[in-house]
N, C-alpha and C positions, 0 to 999 in steps of 0.2 A: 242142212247146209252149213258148210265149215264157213268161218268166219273173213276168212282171205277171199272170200267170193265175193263182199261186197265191201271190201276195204279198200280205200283209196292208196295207190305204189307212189301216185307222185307227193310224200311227204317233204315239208319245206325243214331244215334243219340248220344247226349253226353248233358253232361250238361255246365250250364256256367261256371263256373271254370276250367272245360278239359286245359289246355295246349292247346296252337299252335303246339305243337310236337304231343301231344293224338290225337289232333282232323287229323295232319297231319298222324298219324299213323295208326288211324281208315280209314281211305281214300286209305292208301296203301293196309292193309289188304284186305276190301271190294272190291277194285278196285273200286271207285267212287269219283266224282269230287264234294261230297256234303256232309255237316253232317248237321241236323237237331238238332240243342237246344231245347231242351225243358225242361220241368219244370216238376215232376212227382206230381200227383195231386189225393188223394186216391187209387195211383197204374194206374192212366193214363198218358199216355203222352199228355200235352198241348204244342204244338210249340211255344215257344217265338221269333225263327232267324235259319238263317239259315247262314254258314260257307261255301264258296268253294273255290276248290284249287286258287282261280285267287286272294279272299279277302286274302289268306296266302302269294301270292305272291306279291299283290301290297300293304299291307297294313305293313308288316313286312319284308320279303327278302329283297323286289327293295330298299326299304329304309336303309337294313342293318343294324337292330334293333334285339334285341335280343328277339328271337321268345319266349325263356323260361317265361318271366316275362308278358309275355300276354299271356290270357283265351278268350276262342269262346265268352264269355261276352261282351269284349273288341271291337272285330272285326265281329262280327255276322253281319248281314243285317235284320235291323229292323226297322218299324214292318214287319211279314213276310206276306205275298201276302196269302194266302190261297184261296182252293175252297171245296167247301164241295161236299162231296162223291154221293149226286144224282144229282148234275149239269150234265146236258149235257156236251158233248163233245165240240161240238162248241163254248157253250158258254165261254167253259174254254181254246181255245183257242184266243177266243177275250180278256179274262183277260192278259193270258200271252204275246198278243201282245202289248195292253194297258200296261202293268207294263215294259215291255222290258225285259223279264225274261227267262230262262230258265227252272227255274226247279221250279214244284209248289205244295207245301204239301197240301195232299187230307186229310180235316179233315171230322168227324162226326157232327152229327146236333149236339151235343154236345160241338164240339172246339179240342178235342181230336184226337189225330196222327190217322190217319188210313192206311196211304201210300204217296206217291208220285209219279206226272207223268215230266219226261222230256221230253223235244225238243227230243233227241232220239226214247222215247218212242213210241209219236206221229209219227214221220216220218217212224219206222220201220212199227206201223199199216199202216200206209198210204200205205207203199210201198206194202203191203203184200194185202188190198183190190185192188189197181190197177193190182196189180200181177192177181189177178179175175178175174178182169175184164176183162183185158188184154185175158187170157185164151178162156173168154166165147167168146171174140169179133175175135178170131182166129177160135178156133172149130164149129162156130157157122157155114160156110158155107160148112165144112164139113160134119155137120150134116144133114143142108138142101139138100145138093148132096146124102145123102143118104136116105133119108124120099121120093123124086122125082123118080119116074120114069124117066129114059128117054124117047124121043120122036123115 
């Protein structure tokens, strides 16, 4: 399974200039713990960093710094981790265990935004093929009591 199969398209983004309050406001809006920088490039998105609610709070709050006078430019996480949208699945979970990351923007063979998958993402599929499996490895010897005859 290529990795654009369970990557989310509608990623929330901003540019580098946005305000720490924009980019904080984009996050409330969307409900998400992430904005994606990027650059727009003849009408595409190129990701430059990526912004999460944790860099707004260790990087500005806990310090007690005045969020206004900084831009996601500022405090982004750069360069950003990327995997390109026909990576495997597994493979893209070894990157994000190798980088220690959570959340990893799925570009095109081009460099270009195409989505994002998080640690969420991941564990909900996970959960939902065990949920399967699970199913099949219950039903299974009900099926077989019914396929037998008795003796």
């Amino acid at each position: 399974m290529s990795i654009s199969e369970c990557s989310n398209i509608g990623v929330v983004c901003c540019g580098v200039d946005a305000t720490i309050p924009e980019v904080a406001a984009l996050m409330r809006k969307y409900h998400v713990g992430d904005v994606i920088v990027v650059e727009n490039r003849n009408g595409d998105r190129v990701p430059l960093g990526i912004v999460t609610d944790r860099d707004i709070v260790i990087e500005t709050t806990a310090l007690q710094l005045d969020t206004n006078v900084f831009t996601a430019g500022d405090i982004m996480s750069t360069p950003i981790i990327t995997v390109r949208e026909g990576e495997g699945f597994i493979e893209t979970l070894r990157l994000m265990r190798q980088h220690k990351i959570r959340r990893m923007p799925v570009v095109t063979d081009a460099g270009t935004l195409y989505g994002i998958v998080t640690a969420d993402d991941v564990i909900n599929l996970l959960v939902m093929e065990l949920s399967l499996m699970t199913g099949a490895i219950v039903e299974q010897p009900i099926r077989e009591g019914q396929l037998r005859k008795s003796p």
